[in-house]
N, C-alpha and C positions, 0 to 999 in steps of 0.2 A: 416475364414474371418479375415484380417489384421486388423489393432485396426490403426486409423488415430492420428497420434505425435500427443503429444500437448503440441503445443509453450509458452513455460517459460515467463510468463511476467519478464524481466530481468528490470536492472534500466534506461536501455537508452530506452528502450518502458515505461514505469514509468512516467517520466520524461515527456513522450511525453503525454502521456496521461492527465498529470497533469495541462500540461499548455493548451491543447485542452478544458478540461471542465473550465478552469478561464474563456476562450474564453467564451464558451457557455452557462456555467448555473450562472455565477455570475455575478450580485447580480440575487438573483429570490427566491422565497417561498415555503418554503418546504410543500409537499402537499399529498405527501402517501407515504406506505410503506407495503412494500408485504414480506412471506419470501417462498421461493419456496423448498426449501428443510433442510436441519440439516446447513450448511454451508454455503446459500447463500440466499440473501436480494436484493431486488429492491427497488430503492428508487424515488419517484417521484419530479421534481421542476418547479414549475411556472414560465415562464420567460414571457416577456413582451409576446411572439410571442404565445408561444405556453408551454404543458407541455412535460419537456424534463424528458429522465429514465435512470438511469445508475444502473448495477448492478455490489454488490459486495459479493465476494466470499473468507472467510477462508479455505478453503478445502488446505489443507495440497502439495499435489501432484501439485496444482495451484489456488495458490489464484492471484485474481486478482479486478481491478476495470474497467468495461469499460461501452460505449453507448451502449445503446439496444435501439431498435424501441419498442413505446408503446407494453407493455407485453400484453398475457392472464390475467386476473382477480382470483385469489386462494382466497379462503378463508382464514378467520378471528381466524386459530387454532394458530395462531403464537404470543408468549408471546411477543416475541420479536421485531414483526412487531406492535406489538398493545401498546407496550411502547412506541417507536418510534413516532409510529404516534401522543398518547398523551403528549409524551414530546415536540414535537418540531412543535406544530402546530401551525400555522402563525409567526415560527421565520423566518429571512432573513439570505439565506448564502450567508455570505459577503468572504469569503476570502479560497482558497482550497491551504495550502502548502506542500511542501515537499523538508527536507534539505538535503543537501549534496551526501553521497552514503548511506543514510540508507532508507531503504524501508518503511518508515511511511510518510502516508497522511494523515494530519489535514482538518477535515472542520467545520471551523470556522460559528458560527449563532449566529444571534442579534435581538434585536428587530426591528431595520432598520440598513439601513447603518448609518456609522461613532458614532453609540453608542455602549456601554459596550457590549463585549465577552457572552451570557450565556449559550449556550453549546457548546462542542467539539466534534464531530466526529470523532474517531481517529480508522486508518486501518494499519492494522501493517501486511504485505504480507512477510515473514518471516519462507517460507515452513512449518515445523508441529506446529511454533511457532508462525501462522498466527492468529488474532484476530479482532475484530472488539469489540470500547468503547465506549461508553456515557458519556462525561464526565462535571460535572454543574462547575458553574463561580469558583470554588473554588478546580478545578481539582479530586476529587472525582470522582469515579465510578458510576454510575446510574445504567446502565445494559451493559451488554455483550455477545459477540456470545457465548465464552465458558469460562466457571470457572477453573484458573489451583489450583492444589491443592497444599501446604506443600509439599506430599508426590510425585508432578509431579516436581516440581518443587523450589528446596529450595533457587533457588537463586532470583526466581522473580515466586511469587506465585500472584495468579490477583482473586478476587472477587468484588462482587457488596459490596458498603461504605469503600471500601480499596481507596485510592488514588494513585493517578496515576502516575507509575515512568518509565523513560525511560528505552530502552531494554540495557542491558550490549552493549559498545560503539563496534564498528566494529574493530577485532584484526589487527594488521598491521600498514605499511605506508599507509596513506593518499596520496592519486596522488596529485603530488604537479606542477602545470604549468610552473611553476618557475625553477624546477629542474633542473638539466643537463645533455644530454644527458648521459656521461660517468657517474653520480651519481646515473643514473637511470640504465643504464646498469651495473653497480656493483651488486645494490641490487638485479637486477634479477637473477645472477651469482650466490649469495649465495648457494644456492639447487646448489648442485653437478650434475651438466648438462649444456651442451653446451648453448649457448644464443639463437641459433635458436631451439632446443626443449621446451627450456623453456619459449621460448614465444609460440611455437606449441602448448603444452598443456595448453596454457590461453586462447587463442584466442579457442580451439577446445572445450573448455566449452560454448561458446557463440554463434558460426559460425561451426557447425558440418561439413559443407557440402564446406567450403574454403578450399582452398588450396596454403595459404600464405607464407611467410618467406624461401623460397627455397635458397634464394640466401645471406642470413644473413650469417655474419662470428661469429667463436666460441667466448665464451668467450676469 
């Protein structure tokens, strides 16, 4: 039996998903937290209307964050649903971000809107480098999906009372809107290959199944 693909949350789905839940769960009251396997957490929010559920996943091969319809109910084995739930009961999440092209989602919680920050949510979807943090008013660790060690990791090791530093910045040019064509077709040029392969295998990392750029001239 064939094993059904599964779709890469990439950062233009990200993105979209990002600004869907400001739509819908912000502001509203965090209200449970479920964890259904080693890698993945449901989290519940009170909105005026109703309680809405999104789940999120570190799992390595595809981490992601999305809407679920009210889950099943698991049980209370989860250290880490039961910190959750005591850290962040009756805070307001006021504000869900995500910058530029790095795959980290903030969710911001307060006592109500327009008062002090006091904890952070923070979902770093970052394939086997994927994590999920708690972090109090003073950026600090609380808990986490998983502990990297010294020995995993010596350039950004993560535990609970370690504080919280951003992931090494993303290698490269930054897409710049501003650009210019020919400035932007140089730097693609670099890498020794024609401009229509070299955009062929960018786009065939995101769009397996197109079949673009046919008509694009060489470098």
């Amino acid at each position: 039996m064939n094993k059904v693909p599964i779709q890469i949350m990439d950062l233009t789905t990200l993105k979209a998903v990002v600004f869907e839940l400001s739509q819908d769960i912000v502001p509203s009251r965090f209200e449970n937290a479920q964890q259904i396997d080693s890698h993945t957490i449901q989290l519940g929010f009170r909105t005026l209307e109703k309680l809405r559920w999104i789940e999120i996943s570190w799992l390595a091969e595809y981490p992601r964050i999305i809407s679920i319809p009210p889950p099943k109910r698991y049980g209370e084995k989860s250290t880490l649903a039961k910190q959750l739930k005591h850290l962040l009961v009756n805070l307001a999440l006021v504000e869900i971000t995500q910058t530029g092209f790095e795959r980290i989602v903030r969710f911001k919680l307060s006592n109500r809107p327009g008062e002090e920050i006091e904890k952070e949510l923070i979902v770093e979807l970052m394939g086997r480098h994927s994590n999920i943090l708690l972090l109090d008013r003073t950026s600090k660790i609380i808990t986490l999906g998983k502990q990297v060690k010294e020995s995993q990791s010596r350039l950004r090791p993560i535990g609970t009372g370690d504080f919280y530093t951003n992931p090494p910045p993303l290698k490269g040019l930054i897409p710049d809107y501003s650009e210019s064509f020919n400035s932007w077709k140089k730097n693609i040029c670099l890498v020794p290959s024609t401009f229509k392969n070299s955009l062929k295998d960018k786009s065939q990392r995101y769009f397996p199944r197109n079949k673009p750029f046919s008509n694009i001239t060489n470098c």
